[in-house]
MDAnalysis code that builds the backbone (N, CA, C; Angstrom):
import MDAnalysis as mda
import numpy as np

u = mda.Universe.empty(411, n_residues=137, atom_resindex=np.repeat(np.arange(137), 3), trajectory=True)
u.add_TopologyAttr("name", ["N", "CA", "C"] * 137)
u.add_TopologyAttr("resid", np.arange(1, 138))
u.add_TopologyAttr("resname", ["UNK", "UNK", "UNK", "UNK", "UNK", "UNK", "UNK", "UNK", "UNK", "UNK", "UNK", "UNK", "UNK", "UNK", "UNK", "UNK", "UNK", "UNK", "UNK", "UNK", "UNK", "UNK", "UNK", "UNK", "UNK", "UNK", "UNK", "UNK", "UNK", "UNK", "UNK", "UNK", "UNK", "UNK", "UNK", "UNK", "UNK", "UNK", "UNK", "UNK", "UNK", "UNK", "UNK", "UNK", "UNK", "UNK", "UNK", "UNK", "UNK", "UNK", "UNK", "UNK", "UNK", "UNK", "UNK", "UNK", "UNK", "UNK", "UNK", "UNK", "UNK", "UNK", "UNK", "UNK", "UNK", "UNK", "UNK", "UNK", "UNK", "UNK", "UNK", "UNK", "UNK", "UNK", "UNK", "UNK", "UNK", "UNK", "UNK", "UNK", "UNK", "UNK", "UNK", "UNK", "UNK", "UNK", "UNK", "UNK", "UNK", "UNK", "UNK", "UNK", "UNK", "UNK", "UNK", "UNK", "UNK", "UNK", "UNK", "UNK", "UNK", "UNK", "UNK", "UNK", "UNK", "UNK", "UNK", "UNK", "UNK", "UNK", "UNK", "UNK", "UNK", "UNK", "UNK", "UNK", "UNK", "UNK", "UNK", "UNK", "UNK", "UNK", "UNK", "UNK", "UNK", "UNK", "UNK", "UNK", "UNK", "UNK", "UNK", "UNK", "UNK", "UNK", "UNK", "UNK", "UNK"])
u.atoms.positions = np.array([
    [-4.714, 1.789, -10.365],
    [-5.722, 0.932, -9.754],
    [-5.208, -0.506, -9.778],
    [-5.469, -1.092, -8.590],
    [-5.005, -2.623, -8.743],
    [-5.932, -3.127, -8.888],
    [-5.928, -4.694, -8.689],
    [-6.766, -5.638, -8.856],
    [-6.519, -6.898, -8.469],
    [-8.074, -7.265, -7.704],
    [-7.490, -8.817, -7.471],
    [-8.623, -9.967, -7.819],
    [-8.417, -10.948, -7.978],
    [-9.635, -11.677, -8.626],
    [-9.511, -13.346, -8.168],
    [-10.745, -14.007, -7.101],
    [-10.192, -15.163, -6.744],
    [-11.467, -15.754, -7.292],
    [-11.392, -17.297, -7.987],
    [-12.623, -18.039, -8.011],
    [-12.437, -19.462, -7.598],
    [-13.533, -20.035, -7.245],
    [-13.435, -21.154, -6.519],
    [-14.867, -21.950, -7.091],
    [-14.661, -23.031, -7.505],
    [-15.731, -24.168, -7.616],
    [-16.453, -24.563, -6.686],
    [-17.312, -25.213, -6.356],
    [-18.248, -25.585, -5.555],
    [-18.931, -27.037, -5.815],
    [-18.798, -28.245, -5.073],
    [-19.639, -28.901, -5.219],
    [-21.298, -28.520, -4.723],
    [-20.969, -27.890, -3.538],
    [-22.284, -27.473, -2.706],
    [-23.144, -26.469, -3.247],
    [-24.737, -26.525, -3.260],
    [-25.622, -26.014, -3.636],
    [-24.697, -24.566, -3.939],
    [-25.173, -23.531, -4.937],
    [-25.178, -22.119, -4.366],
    [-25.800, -21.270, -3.640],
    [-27.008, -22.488, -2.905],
    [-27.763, -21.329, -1.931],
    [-26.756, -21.614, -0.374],
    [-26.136, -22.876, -0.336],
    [-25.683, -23.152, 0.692],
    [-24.480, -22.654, 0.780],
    [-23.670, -22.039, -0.319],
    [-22.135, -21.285, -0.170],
    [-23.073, -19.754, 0.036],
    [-24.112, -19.255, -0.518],
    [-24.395, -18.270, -0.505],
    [-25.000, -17.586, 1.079],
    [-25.287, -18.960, 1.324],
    [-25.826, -18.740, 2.712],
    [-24.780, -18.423, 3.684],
    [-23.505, -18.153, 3.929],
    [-22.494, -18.502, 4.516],
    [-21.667, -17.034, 3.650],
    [-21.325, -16.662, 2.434],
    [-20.743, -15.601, 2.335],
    [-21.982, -14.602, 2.187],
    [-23.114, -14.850, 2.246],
    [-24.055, -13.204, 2.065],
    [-24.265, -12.994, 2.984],
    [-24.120, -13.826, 4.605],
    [-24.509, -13.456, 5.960],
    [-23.207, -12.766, 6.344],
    [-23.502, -10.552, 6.301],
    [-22.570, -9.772, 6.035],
    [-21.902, -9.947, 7.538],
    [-22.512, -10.249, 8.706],
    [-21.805, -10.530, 10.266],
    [-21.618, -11.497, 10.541],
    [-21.317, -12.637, 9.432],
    [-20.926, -13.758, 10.074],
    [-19.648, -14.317, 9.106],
    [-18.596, -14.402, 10.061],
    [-17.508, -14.695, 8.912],
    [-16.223, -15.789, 9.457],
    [-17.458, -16.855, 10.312],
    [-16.838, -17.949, 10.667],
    [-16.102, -19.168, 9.651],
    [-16.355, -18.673, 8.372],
    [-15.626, -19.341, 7.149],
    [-14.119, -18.797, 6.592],
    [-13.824, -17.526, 7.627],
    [-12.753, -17.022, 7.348],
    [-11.688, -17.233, 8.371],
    [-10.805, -18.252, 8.112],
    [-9.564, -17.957, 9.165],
    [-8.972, -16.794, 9.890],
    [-8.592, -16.413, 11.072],
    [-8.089, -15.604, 11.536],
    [-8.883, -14.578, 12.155],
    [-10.194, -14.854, 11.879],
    [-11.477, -13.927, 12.197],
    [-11.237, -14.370, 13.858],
    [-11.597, -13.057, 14.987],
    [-11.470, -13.449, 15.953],
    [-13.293, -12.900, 16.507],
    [-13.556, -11.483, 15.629],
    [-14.921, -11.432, 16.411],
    [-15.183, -10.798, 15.251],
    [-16.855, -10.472, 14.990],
    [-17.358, -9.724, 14.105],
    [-18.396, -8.652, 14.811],
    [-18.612, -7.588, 14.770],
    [-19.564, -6.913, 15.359],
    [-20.369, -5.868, 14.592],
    [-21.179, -6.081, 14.162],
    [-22.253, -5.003, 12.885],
    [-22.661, -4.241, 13.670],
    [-23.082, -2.865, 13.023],
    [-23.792, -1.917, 13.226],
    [-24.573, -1.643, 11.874],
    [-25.868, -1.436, 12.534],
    [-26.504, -0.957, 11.122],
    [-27.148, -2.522, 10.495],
    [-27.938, -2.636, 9.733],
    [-28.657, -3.360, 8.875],
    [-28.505, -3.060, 7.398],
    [-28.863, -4.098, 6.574],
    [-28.750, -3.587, 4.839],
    [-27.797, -3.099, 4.892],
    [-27.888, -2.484, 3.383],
    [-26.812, -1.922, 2.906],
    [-26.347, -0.451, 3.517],
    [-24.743, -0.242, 4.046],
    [-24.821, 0.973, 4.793],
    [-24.406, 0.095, 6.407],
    [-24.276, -0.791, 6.629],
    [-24.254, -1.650, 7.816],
    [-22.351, -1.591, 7.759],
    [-22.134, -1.363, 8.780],
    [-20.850, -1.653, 9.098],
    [-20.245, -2.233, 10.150],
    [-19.297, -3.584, 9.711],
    [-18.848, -4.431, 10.293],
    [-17.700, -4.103, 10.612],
    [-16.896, -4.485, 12.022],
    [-15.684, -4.602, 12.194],
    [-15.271, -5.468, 13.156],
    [-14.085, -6.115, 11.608],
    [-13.599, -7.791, 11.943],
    [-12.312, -7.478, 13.192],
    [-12.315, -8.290, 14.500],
    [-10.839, -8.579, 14.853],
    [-10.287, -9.327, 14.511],
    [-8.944, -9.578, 14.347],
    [-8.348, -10.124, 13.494],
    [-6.268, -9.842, 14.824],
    [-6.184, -10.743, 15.299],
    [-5.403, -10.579, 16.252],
    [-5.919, -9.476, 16.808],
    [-4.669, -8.377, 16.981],
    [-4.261, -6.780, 16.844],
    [-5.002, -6.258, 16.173],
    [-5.503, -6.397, 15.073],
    [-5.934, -5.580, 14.363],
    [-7.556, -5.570, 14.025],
    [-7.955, -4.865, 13.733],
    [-9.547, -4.484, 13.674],
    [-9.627, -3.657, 12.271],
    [-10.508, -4.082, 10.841],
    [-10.808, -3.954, 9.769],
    [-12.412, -3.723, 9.761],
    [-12.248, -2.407, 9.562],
    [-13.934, -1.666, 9.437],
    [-13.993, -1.636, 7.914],
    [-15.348, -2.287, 7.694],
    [-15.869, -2.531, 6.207],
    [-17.213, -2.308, 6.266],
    [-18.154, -1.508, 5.499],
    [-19.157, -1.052, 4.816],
    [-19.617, -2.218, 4.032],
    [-20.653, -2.470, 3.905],
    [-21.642, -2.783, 2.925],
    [-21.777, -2.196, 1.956],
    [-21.652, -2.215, 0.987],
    [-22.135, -0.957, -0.068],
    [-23.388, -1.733, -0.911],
    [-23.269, -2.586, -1.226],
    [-24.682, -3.447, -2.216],
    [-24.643, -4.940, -1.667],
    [-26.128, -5.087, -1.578],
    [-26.482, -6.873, -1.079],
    [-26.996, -7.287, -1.927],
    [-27.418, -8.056, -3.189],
    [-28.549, -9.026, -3.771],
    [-29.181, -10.404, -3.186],
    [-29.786, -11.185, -2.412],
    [-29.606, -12.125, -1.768],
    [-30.532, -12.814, -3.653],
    [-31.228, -12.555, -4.635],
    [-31.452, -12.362, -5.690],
    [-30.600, -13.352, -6.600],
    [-29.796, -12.540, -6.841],
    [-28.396, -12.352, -7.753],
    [-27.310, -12.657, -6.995],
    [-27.147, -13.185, -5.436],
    [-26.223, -13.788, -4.595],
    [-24.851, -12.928, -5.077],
    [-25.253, -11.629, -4.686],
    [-24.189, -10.907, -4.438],
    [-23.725, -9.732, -3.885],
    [-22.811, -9.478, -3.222],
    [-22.582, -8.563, -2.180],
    [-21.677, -7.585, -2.508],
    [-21.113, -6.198, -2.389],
    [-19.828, -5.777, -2.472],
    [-19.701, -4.968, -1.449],
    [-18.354, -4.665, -0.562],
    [-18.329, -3.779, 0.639],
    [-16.987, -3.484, 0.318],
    [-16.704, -1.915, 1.297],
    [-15.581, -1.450, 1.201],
    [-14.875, -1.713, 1.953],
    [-13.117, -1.336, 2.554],
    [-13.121, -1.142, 4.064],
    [-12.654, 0.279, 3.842],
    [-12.909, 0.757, 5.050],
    [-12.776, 2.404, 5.826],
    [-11.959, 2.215, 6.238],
    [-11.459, 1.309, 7.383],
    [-10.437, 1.144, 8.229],
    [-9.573, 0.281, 8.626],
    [-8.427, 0.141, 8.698],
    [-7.512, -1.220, 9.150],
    [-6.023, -0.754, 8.849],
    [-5.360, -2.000, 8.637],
    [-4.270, -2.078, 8.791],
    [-3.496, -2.127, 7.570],
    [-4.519, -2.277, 6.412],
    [-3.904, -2.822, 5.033],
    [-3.691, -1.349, 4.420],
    [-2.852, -0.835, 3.825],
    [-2.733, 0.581, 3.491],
    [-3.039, 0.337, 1.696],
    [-4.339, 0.347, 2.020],
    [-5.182, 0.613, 0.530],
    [-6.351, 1.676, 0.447],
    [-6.774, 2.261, -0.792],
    [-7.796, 3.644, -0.602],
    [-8.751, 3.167, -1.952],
    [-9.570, 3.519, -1.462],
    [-10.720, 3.434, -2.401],
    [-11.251, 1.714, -2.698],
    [-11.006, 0.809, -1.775],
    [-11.148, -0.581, -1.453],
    [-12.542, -1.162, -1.818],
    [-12.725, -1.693, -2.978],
    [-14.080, -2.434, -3.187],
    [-14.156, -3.909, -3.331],
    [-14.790, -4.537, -2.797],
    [-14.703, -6.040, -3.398],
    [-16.460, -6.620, -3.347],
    [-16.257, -7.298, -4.372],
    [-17.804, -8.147, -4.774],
    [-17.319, -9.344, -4.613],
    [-18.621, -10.576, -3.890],
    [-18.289, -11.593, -3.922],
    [-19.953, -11.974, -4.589],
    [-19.979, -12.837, -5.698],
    [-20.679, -13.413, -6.293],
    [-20.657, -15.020, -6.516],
    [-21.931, -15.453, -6.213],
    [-22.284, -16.852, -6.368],
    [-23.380, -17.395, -7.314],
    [-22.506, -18.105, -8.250],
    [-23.305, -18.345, -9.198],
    [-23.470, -19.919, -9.201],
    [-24.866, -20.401, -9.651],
    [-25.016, -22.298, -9.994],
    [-24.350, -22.525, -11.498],
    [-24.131, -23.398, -11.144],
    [-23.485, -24.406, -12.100],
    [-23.720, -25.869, -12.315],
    [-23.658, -26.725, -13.475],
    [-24.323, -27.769, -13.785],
    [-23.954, -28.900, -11.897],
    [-22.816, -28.684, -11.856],
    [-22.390, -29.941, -10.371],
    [-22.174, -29.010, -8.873],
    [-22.979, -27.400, -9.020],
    [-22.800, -26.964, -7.567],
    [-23.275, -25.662, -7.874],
    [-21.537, -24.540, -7.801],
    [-21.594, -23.727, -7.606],
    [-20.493, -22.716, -8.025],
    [-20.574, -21.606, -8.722],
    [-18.476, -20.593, -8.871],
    [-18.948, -18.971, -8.002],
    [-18.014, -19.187, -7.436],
    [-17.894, -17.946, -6.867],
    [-16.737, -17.414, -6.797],
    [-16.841, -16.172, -7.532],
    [-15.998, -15.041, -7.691],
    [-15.796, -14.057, -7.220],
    [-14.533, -13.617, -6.542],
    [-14.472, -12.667, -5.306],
    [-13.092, -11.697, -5.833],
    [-13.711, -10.592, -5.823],
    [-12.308, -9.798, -7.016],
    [-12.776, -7.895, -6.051],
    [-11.602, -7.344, -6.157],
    [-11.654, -6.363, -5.302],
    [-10.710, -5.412, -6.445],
    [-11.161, -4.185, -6.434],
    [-10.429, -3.070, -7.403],
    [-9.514, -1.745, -5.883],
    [-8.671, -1.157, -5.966],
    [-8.136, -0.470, -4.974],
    [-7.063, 0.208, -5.357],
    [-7.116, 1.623, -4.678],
    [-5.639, 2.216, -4.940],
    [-4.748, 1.909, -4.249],
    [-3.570, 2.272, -4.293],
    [-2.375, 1.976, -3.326],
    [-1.820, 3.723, -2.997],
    [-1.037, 4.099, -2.050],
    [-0.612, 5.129, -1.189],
    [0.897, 5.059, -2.385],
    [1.635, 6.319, -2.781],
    [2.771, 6.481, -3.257],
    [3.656, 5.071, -2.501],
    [4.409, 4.527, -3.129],
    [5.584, 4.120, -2.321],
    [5.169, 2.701, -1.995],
    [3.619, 2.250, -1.831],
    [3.500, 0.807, -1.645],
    [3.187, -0.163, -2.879],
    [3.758, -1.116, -3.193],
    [4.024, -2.184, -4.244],
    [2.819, -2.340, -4.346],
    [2.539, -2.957, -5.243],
    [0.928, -3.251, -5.816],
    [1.656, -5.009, -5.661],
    [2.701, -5.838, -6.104],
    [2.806, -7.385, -5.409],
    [2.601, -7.389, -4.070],
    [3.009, -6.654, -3.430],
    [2.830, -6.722, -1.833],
    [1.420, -6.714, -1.576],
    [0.590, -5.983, -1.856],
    [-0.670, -5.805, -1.003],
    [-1.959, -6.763, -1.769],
    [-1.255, -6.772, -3.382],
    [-2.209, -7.975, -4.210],
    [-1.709, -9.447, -3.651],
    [-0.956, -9.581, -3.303],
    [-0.345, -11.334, -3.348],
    [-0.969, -11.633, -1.625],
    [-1.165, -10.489, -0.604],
    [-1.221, -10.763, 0.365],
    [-3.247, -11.495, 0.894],
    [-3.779, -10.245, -0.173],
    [-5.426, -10.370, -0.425],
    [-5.409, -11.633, -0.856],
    [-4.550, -12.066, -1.944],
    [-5.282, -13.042, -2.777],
    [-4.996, -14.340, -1.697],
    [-4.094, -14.283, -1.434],
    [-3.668, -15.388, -0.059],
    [-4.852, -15.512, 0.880],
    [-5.210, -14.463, 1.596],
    [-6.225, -14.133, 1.947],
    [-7.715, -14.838, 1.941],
    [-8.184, -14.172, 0.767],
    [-9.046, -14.671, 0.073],
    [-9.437, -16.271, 0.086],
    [-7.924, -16.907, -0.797],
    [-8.113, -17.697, -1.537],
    [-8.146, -18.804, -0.300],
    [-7.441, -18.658, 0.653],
    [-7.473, -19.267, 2.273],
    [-8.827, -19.449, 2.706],
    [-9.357, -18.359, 2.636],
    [-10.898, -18.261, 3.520],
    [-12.260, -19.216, 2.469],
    [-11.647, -19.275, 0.922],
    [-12.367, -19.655, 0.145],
    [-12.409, -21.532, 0.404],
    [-10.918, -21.762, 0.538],
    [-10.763, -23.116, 0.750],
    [-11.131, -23.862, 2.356],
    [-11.173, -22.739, 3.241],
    [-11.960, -22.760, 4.760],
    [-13.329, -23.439, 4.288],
    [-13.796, -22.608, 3.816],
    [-15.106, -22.259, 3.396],
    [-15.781, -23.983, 2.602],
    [-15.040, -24.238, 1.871],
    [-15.268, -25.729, 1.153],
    [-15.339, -26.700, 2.124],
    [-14.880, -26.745, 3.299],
    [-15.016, -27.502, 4.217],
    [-15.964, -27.966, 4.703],
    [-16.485, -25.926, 5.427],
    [-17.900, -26.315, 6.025],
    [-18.714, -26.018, 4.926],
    [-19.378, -26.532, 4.284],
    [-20.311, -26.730, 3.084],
    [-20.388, -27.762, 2.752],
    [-19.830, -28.716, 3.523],
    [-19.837, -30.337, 2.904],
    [-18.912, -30.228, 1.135],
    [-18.030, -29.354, 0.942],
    [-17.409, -29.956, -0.791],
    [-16.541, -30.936, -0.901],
])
């Protein structure tokens, strides 16, 4: 099992980062996003991101809007990983906000666990620093 784990500070409220990663069809805070299209509502709703060429089908699996936190799988794409989970959680803090975005996954015989972890966390950690932008941080 791998693992990946990104966190990021926040000056901005946590309802206002939360507002922006818990809206599961909207993922204009993520670079490279070209369209998003949901099916389904709640949990069980499945999105699929374009992304150039490529198209990444991801599940919902749990929402809290509560507990400002989400986790979804993907089913489908380009990244050759199995059993794909990631939670993104937003928590307050005395000057904003931390949100922690960490994903557990198998890998296929034969593919590196640096390769497919270093590529997420890039990923991630990209869309996280997008993200600080529009939020006023």
């Amino acid at each position: 099992m791998a693992e990946i784990k990104i966190e990021r500070d926040f000056e901005a409220s946590a309802d206002r980062v939360w507002e922006k990663l818990g809206a599961f069809g909207e993922l204009d805070w993520m670079p490279g996003v070209g369209s998003v299209e949901v099916e389904g509502e709640g949990v069980g709703a499945i999105r699929r991101i374009a992304m150039g060429a490529a198209t990444i089908v991801e599940k919902l699996e749990a929402h809290d809007n509560g507990a400002r936190s989400l986790s979804y799988s993907i089913t489908e794409g380009p990244i050759p990983v199995q059993n794909y989970l990631a939670t993104i959680c937003v928590s307050e803090t005395e000057g904003g906000c931390h949100v922690d975005w960490s994903a557990r996954f198998e890998l296929p015989d034969g593919v590196p666990a640096e390769a497919i972890t270093g590529a997420l966390e890039g990923a991630y950690s990209g869309a996280l620093d997008h993200l600080k932008g529009l939020v006023g941080d």
